[in-house]
N, C-alpha and C positions, 0 to 999 in steps of 0.2 A: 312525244317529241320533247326535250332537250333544250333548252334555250338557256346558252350561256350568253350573261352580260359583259363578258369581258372579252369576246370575240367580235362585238356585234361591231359591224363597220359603220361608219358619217364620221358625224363631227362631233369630238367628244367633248363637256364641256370645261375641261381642262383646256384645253386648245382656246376654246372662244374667250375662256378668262385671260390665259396669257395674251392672246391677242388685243385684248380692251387694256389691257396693261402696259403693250407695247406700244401701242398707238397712245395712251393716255402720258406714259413718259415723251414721247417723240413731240406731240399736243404741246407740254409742257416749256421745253425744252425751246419751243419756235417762239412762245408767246415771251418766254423770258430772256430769250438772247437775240432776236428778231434784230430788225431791222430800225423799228420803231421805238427800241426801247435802250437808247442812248441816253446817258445823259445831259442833261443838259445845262448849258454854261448861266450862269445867275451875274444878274447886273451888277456891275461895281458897287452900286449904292446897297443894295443887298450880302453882297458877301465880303462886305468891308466888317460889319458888326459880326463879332464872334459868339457875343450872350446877347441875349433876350434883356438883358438892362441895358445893354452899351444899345441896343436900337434903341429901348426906350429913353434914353438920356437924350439919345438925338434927336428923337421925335421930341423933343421938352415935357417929356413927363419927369417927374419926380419919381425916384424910387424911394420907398422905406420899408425898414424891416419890420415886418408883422410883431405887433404886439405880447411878450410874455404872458403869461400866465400867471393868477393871482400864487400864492404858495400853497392857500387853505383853500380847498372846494365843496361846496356842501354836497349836503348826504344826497344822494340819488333819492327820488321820488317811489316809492314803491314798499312793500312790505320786505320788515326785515327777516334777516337770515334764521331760522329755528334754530335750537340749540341740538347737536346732534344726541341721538338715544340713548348711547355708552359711551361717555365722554374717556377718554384714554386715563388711568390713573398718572395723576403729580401732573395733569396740565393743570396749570392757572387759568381763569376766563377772566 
């Protein structure tokens, strides 16, 4: 006997994927436009400051700007570069 798999009846698992699929968007779809997930309104004292300095000025911190960098940096710690095995002719080192 004969046994084809593409006659055979149930539940085939295309079906149960699309199904975890549909259910996984619908899932989705409730947790992010629900009921619960409104936004929500922020106290005056909070949505009066637009940057992160303008609270901190008000909280009386001092703001400054981070320190430059010197011009010259020494050499990194570590062994250096080898000279490559066929150096290109007319470069200079």
């Amino acid at each position: 006997m004969v046994f084809d798999q593409a006659k055979r009846h149930g539940v085939r698992p295309v079906w149960v994927a699309l199904g975890v699929a549909i259910f996984g968007l619908f899932a989705m779809l409730l947790v992010d436009q629900g009921p619960w997930a409104r936004p929500h309104p922020q106290p005056a004292h909070i949505a009066y400051h637009q940057t992160t300095g303008e609270a901190a000025r008000a909280a009386g911190a001092d703001v400054v700007p981070t320190e430059p960098k010197g011009a010259l940096e020494p050499d990194p710690a570590g062994p250096k570069r080898a000279e490559p095995p066929n150096p290109e002719p007319g470069l200079v080192h």
